[in-house]
Legacy VTK file of the C-alpha trace (Angstrom):
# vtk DataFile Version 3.0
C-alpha trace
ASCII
DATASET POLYDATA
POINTS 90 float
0.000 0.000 0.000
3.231 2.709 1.330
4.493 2.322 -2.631
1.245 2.859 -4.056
1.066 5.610 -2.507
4.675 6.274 -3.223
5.557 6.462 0.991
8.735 6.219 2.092
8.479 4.988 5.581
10.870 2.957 7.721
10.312 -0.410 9.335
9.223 0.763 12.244
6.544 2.830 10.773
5.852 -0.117 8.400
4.190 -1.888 11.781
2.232 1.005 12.937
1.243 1.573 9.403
0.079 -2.136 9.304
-1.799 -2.110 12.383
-3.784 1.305 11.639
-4.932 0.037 8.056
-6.160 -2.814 9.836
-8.155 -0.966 12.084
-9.784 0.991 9.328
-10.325 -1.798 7.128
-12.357 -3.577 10.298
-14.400 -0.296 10.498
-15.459 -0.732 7.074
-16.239 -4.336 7.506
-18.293 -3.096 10.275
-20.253 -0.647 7.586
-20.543 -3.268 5.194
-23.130 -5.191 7.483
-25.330 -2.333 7.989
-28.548 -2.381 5.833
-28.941 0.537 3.820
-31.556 -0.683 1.517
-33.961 2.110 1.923
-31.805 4.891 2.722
-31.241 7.477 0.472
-27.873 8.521 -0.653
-26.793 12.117 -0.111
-24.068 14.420 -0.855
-23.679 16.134 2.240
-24.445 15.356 6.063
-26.474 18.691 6.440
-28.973 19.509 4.081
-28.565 22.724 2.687
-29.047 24.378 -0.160
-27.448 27.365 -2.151
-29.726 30.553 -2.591
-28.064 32.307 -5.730
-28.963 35.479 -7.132
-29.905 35.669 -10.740
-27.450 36.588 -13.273
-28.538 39.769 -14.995
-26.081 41.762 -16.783
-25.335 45.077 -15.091
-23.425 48.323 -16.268
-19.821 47.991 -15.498
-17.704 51.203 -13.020
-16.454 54.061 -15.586
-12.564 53.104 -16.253
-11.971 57.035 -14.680
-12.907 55.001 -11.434
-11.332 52.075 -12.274
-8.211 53.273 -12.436
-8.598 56.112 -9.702
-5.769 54.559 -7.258
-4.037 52.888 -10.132
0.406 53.697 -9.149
0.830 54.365 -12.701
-2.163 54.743 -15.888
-2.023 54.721 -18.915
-6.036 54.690 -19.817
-7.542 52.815 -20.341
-5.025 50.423 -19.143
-3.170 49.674 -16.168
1.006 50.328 -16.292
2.496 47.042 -15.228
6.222 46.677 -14.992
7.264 43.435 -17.601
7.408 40.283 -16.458
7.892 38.075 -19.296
11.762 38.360 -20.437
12.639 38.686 -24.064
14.294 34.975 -24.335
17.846 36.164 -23.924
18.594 35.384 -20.312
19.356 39.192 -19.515
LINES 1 91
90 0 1 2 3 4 5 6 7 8 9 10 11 12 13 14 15 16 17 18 19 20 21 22 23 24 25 26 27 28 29 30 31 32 33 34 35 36 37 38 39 40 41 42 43 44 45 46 47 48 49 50 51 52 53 54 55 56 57 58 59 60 61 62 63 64 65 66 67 68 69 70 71 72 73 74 75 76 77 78 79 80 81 82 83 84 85 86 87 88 89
């Protein structure tokens, strides 16, 4: 299981390892057994669900506004320094 999961672990942890996916495989076992015939599945423990607005279209803020506490403009456009080099290393 460790190098499926590509672990590294050392013998020692090898035992505990052992021992704890036994334990969780047992509790599973234990799962298996209970009848579930009539219950429903679900996707959550809680049920909930999202209240989203509706998406209508709305007038977007004037760039003047936009760009009001821009460090440097150059509208409509924001002044960025570069960040993508040329190729040449420098």
């Amino acid at each position: 299981m460790a190098k499926l999961a590509r672990l590294r672990l050392e013998p020692e942890e090898v035992t505990s390892m052992a021992h704890q996916l036994s334990h969780v495989l047992g509790y599973i076992s234990k799962l298996n057994e209970l009848d579930v015939t009539n219950v429903e599945p679900m996707a959550h423990a809680m049920e909930q669900t999202n209240v989203l607005r509706q998406d209508v279209p709305e007038p977007g803020l004037p760039v003047e506004q936009i760009l009001a506490n821009a460090p440097e403009k150059d509208p409509p456009f924001f002044k960025v320094p570069k960040v993508i080099g040329d190729g040449s290393g420098a």
